[in-house]
N, C-alpha and C positions, 0 to 999 in steps of 0.2 A: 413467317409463320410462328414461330417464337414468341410464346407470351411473356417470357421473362426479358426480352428484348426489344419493344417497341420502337419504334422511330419516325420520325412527323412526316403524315399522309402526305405523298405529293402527283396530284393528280395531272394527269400528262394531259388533259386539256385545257391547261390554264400556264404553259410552258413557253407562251411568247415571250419572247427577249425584249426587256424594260429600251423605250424611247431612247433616241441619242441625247448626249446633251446639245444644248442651244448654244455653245461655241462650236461643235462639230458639225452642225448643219447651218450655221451661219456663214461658217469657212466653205463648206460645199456653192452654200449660192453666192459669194464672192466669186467664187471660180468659174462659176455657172456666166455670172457676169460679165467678169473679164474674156469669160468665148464669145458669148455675144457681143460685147462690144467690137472685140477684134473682128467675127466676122463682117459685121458692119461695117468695119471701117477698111478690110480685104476688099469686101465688094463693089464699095462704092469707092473709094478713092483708088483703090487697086484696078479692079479691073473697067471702072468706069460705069458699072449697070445702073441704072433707072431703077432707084430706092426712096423711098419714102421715110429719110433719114431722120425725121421731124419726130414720126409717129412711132417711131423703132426706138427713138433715145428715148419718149416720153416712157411707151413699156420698160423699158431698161433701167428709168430710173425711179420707176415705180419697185423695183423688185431691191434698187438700193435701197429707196424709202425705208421698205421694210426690213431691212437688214437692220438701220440704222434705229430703227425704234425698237428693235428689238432688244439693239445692247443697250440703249439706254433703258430703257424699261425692267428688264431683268439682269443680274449678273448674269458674269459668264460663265460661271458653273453652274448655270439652273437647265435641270434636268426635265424636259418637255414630256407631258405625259401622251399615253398612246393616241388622245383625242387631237392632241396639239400638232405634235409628228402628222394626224395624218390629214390635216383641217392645211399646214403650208406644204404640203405635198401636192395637195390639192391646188394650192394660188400657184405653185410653181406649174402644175400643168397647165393651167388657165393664162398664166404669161409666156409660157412656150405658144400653146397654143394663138393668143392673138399677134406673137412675134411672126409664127407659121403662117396666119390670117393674111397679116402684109407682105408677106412675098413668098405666096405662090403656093401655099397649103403644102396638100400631100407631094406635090410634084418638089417642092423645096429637099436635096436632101436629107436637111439637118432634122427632119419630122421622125427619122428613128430613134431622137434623144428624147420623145414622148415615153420610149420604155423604160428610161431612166425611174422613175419618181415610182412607178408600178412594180418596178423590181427593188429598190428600196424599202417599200412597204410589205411585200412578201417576206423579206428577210428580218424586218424591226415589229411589224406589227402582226395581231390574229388575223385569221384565216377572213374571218367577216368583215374586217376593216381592208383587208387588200380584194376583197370580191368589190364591195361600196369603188373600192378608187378604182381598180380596173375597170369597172361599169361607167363611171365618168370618164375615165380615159376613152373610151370605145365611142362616146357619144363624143365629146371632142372632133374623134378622129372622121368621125362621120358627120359632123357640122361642116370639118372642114376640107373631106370631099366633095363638098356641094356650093360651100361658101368660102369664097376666098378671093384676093387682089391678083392680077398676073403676074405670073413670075419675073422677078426680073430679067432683063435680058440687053444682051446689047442689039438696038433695032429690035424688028418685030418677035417674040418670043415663039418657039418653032411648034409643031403642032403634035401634041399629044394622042395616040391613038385613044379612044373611049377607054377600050378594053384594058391598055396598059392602066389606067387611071383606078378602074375599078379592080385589078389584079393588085394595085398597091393599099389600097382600101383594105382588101380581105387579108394579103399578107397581114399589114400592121394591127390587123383584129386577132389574126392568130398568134402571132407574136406575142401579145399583149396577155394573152389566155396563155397560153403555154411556158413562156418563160419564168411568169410569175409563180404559176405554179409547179414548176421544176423549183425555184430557189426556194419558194415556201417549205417544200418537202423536203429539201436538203437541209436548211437549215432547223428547222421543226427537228429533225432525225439529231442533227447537234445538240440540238440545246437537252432533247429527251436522253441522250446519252449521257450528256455532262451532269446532268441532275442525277441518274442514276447511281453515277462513280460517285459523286459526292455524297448521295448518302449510304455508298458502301464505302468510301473512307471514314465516314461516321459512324457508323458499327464496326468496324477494324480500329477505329480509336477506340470505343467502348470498351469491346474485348480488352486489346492490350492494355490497357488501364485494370483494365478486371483483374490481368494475367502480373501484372505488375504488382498485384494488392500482397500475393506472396511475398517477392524481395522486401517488402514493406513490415510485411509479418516478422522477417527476419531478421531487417535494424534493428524492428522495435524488442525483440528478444536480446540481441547483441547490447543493446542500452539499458538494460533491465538488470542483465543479468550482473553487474557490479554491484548496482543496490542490496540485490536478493541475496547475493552473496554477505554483504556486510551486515544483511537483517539475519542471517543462519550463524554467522558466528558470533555475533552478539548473544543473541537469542543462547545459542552452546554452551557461552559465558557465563551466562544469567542462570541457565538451571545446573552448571556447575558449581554453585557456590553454595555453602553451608546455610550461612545467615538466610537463604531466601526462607520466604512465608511458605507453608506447606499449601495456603488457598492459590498462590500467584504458583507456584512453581508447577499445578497443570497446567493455566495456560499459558505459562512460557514453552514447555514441551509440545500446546498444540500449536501455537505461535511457529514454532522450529518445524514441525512439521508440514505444515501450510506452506510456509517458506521452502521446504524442500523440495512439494512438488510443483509450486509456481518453476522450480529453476527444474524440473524435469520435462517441464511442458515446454518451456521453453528452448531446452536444448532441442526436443523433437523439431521446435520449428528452422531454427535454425540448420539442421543436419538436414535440408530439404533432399539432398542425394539419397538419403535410406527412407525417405517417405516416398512410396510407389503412386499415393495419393495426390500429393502435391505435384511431384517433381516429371515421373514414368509410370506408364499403366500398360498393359498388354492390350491386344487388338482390340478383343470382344469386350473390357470393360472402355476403353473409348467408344464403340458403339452404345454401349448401356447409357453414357455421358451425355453422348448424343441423344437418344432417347428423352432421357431426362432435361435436356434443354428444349426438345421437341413441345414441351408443353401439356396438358390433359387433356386430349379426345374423345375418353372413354372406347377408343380404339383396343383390342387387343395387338402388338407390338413382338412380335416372335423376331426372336436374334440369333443366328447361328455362325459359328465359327470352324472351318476346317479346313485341312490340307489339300491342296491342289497337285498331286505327283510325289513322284516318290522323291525328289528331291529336297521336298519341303521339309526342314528335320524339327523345326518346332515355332510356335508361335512368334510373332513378333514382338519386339517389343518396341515402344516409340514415345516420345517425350509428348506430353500434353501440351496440345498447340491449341489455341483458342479460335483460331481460325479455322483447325479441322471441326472440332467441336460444334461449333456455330453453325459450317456450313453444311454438314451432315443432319444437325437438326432441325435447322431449315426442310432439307429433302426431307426426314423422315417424320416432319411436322405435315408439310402438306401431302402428302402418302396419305397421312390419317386422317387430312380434312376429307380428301375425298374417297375415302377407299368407304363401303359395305359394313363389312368386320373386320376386317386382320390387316398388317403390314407385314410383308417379309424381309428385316433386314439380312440378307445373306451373304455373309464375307469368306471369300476363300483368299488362299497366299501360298505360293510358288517357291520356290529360288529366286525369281525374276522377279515378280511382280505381285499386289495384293489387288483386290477385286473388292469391291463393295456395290452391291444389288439392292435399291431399294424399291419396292414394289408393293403391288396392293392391288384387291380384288376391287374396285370402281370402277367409273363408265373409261376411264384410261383419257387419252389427250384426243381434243381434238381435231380432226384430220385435216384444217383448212389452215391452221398452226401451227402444225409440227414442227414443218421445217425452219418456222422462224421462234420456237423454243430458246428460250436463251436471252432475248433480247427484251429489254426492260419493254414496260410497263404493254407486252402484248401476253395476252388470258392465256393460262396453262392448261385447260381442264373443260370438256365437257359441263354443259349447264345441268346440275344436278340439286336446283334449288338452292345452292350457295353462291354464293355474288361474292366478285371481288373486290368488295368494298374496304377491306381492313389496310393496314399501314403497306403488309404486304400484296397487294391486290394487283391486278394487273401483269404478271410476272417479275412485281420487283423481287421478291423474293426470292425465287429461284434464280435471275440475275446475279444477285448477291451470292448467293451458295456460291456459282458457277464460280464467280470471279476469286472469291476467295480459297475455293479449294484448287482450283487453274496456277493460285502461286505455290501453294505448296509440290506442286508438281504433278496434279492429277490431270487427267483426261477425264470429262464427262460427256456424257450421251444421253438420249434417251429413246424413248418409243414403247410402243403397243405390245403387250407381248401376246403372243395367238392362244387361240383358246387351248389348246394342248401342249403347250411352253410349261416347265414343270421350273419355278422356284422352290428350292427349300424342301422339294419333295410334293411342292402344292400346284397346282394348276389355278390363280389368282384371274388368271386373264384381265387386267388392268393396265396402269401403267407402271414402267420402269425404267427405272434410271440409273447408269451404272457407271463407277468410276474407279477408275484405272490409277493404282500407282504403281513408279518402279520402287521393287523393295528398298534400293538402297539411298533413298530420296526419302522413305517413309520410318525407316526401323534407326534406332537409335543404336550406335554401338558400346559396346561391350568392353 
């Protein structure tokens, strides 16, 4: 939500995982090869059955063929695009399929490595391209319950109930539907997770780069301050001498003074321990911080700070962390996209622990979502005429907060608050989100 923070829109319906390359699915139908050869050569020299070994090699060596032009044709590092992966997924089913043809279709048991090439495609390709090859897989499978050579056998092949024939039909259709779309979903849920991490380690780089620019401030002050120094005593030199011209000798004294406060300014930066700004800031001005990275809503923004028990003896104090900052601005960035008027950020702190409540008068979260809050790129928020269309849209954004304020040690939640739930002394009825530290995780010591 951070306008001062962008980061490149990644929409979770375009999160297929890039094609294998064409040396890793070359190596797959080698291997694919080498079983079928063997079975063939198991069946028929092994156990003697009545095979059609003629027209079994011709298939087998139609799928070397293809192997074989393929490496010459392309190197082995070429990288097959989604159309490619699923156009020889497709020939691999078609030469299962007519290997299945010659001996003995569905009854064959080798016809359950038809779910091979379909679950394949679940996991490497989009959803529409493994619907397309399931849909051919299925047609396959019912060509070749109706069309097919006798199974091999030794003497006459024994007799099939109907009913078994067509129970193996609908299993291998359910199969085909089911599994595919169990790995689809799995892996779909990986690949949306790993994109998310990676673009909250891209803002966690940001920041500490950001947070880095300090120690930076304070080489650069450390390397200066020799110069500054030989330009002050020079300059001392100069309007301590008689001979000078009474025109030069002001500005050699504004010269000298200019020089005095470049090395004031700089010593400030360097002494980063006595700047509360750079270095340590109290609770409620890191919530203000937060604020301030939140972005302009034209929201009004109310902050409160107070003691929670009598044990609580005074404010905290904690080192400026770019990570809390960020992720707090985030929450209290999207509070103000969707809230009415007002956000409540309300912070109390304990002995134990600090509290941070960020909430807002809006339609609150949606109730069909709640419980899976948190998880990238699923919608935070009641439709309220705002689309989550921006970099943060989708719930990356609040992903990001979560993860980043989770290492510093917090606990986050969230939910609806009821209409007579009192923030801040306000009844907002919106949503709220609240995170939990323990104090001695959060306060900087003394």
């Amino acid at each position: 939500m951070s306008q001062n923070a962008p980061i490149d829109a990644i929409d979770p319906n375009t999160l297929a995982a890039p094609a294998v390359r064409l040396r890793v699915q070359a190596a797959l139908r080698w291997m694919a090869i080498a079983g079928q050869a063997a079975a063939v050569a198991i069946v028929y020299l092994g156990f003697g059955f009545d095979l059609p070994v003629v027209a079994t090699l011709i298939v087998i060596g139609l799928a070397v063929a293809l192997n074989i032009a393929l490496l010459v044709l392309f190197p082995a590092n070429h990288m097959l695009t989604q159309r490619q992966t699923a156009l020889f997924l497709a020939y691999d089913m078609v030469q299962l399929g007519l290997l299945l043809f010659l001996t003995g279709g569905l009854l064959n048991p080798f016809s359950l490595l038809l779910l091979a090439p379909v679950t394949i495609s679940a996991s490497l390709l989009n959803a529409r391209t493994t619907a397309i090859l399931v849909l051919f897989a299925g047609l396959i499978v019912s060509l070749l319950s109706i069309f097919h050579a006798p199974l091999p056998w030794l003497g006459l092949p024994p007799e099939i109930p109907e009913l078994l024939r067509i129970g193996m039909w609908v299993a291998l259709l359910l199969a085909m539907v089911f599994i595919p779309t169990y790995v689809w979903g799995v892996s779909r849920e990986g690949r949306r997770m790993s994109a998310a991490l990676t673009a909250t380690r891209s803002v966690l780089a940001r920041e500490q780069r950001l947070s880095a620019l300090d120690g930076l401030a304070a080489a650069a002050a450390h390397q200066l301050g020799t110069p500054l120094g030989t330009i002050v005593l020079v300059s001392g030199e100069l309007a301590g001498r008689d001979d000078l011209p009474e025109g030069l000798r002001e500005d050699v004294a504004l010269m000298r003074e200019e020089a005095m406060r470049c090395r004031n300014i700089l010593a400030d930066l360097v002494s980063e321990e006595n700047d509360p700004v750079v270095s340590q800031t109290h609770l409620r001005g890191l919530m203000e911080e937060a604020a301030l990275e939140a972005g302009l809503h034209n929201k009004e923004i109310i902050i409160s700070c107070r003691p929670n028990g009598l044990l609580a003896t005074r404010e905290p104090r904690l080192k400026r962390q770019p990570e809390l900052i960020y992720g707090l601005g985030n929450l209290i960035g999207n509070a103000a996209e969707f809230a009415d008027n007002t956000v409540y950020v309300a912070v109390t702190y304990s002995a134990q622990q600090v509290v941070v409540e960020v909430a807002d008068d809006g339609p609150g979260f949606a109730s069909d979502i709640i419980g899976r809050l948190g998880e990238p790129y699923t919608s935070s928020r009641s439709s309220k005429g705002v689309q989550d269309s921006d970099e943060f849209g989708l719930g990356l954004g609040f992903f990001i907060a979560r993860t980043l304020l989770q290492r510093s040690g917090a606990r986050v939640s969230a939910r609806n608050l009821k209409k007579t739930e009192l923030i801040d002394g306000a009844m907002p009825g919106g949503a709220c989100v609240r995170v939990v530290w323990p104090r001695q995780k959060l306060e900087t010591p003394f």
